[in-house]
N, C-alpha and C positions, 0 to 999 in steps of 0.2 A: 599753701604753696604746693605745687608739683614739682622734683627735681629728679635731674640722675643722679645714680651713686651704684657704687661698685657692692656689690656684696658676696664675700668669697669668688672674686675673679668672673660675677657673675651680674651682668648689669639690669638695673633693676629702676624704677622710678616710683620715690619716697612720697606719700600722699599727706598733707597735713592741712587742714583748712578749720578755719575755727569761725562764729558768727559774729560778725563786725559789730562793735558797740555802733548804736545808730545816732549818737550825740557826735561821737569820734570815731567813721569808720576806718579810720587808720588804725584802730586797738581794737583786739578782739572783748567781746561782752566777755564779761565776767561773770560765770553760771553759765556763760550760752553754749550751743550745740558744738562738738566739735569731730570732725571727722578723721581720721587716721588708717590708711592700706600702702598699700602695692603694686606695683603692674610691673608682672615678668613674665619670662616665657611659658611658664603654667598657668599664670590668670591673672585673673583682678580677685582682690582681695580687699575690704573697705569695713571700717568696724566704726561704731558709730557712739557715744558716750553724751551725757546729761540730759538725755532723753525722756518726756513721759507720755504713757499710752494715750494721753489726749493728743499728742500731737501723730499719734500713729493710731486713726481709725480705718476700717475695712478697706476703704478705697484709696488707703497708703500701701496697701500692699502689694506684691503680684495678683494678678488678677485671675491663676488658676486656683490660689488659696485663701480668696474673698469670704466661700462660703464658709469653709471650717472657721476661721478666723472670727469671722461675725458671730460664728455657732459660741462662739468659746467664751464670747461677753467679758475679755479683760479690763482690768482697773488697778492702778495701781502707778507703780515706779518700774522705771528700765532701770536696768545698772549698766547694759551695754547691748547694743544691735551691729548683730553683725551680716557680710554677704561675701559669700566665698564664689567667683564664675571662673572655674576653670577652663581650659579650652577643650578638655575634654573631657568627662563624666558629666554625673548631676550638680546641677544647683543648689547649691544648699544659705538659707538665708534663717537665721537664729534671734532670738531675743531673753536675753538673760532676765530675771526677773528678781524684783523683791517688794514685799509686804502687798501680796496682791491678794484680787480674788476671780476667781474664774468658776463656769459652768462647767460641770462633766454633762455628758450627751445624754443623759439619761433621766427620767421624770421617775415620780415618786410615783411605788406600787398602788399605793393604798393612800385614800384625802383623811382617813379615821384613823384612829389606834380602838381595839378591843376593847372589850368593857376590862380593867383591871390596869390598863396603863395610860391613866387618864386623858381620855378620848376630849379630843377639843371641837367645840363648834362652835357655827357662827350664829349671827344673833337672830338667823331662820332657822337652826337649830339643824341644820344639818353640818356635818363635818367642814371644816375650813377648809379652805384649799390650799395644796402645798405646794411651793414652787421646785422648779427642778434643782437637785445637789448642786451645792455651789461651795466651792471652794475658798477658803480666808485666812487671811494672814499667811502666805506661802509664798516658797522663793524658788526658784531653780531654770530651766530651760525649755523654751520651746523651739523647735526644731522642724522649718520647713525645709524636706529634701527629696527631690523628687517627686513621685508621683505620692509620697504620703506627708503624714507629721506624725511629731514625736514628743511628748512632755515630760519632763521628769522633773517635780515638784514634791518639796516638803511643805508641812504647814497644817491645818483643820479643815473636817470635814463635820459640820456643822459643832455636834462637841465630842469628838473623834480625833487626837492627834494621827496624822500619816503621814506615809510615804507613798506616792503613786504614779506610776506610771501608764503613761497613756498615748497608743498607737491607731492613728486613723491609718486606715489602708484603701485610701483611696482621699481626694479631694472634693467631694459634695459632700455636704452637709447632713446628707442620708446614706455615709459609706460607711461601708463595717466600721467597728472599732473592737478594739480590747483594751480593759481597762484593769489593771492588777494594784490594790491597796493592801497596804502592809499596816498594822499599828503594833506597838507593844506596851504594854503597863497602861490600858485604855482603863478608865475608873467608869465602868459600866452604874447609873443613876437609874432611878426606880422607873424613872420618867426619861427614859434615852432619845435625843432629837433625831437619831436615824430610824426610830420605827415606821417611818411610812416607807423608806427605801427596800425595808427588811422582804422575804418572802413571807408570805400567810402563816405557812407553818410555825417559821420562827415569833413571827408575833407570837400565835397560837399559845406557843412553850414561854415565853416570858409571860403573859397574860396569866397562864394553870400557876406559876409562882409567886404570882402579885406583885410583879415591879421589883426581880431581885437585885441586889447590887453586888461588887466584885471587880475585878481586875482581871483583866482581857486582853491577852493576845492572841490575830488573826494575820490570816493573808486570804484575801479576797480577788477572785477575778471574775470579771462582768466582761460578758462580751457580744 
């Protein structure tokens, strides 16, 4: 339903619409989508609940933030979508997240690890190949506003607990980004799953050690 109503001497219309059972659509589905905003004199405002990312693929979205979106390869659960259209600034349209997993923008340095941090290959004997970092088991916000996005996600980075934040500054798919990871008490393993992300160097120095292990706190920014 759409209705008027007063809010603080200030008149407003209350948005509530929920997805009709289709046995009885006189009753809303039970688990079904359900939508909840506002419209007043600052904007429309619409937040959106029981959602999942199969039902929001690339060409669900605005169509200036198709590329990044697709770049970003999510999977997973929504916990809420929301769209803020003022009548006057930017747009800003969000999708809360949980138990997902997403792509960072970036591919793996190196398809080997050096000899001493046991180098994998395939069964032509050259090094596997490694897909791009990929994000799992994380929960937090993604944030399309304006002319960029914005993510700010807890969760694994392959076996790397983090925190990251992640700013596209621009809407293609080939715009800058900055990307800043935090970990604390990481249990560094003799055989680490980020050595292919790592720079040469740092392989290099874990390699002279032979696979050391240890506890590990960083902040990292790739940009």
């Amino acid at each position: 339903a759409v209705v008027p109503r007063d809010d603080a001497g200030e008149r407003v219309w209350a948005i509530d619409l929920h997805e009709a059972d289709p046995v009885d659509p006189t009753r809303s589905l039970e688990g079904g989508i359900a939508v909840a905003g506002r419209f007043d004199e600052d904007g429309l405002t619409l937040s959106m609940t029981r959602v999942s990312l199969e039902d929001w693929p690339a060409g669900a979205v605005p169509s200036r933030y198709r590329d990044v979106f697709a770049l970003l390869g999510l999977e997973g659960q929504i916990t809420r979508t929301y769209l803020d259209l003022p009548w006057e600034g930017d747009v800003e349209a969000g999708i809360v997240l949980s138990d997902v997993s997403m792509t960072l923008p970036f591919e793996a340095r190196h398809a080997g690890r050096p000899s001493g941090l046991g180098a994998e290959a395939s069964s032509a004997g050259a090094p596997a190949a490694v897909e791009p970092m990929r994000l799992t088991r994380s929960g937090g916000t993604v944030r399309f506003v304006g002319a960029g996005v914005r993510a700010e996600l807890n969760g694994w980075v392959e076996d790397l607990p983090y925190r990251v934040t992640l700013d596209y500054l621009g809407l293609e798919a080939d715009s800058p980004f900055r990307c800043q990871m935090s970990t604390l008490g990481y249990q560094l393993s003799p055989e680490p799953r980020l050595v292919p992300f790592l720079p040469r160097e740092v392989m290099d120095r874990l390699a002279d050690f032979r696979g050391p292990t240890g506890v590990v706190d960083a902040d990292v920014v790739i940009e």
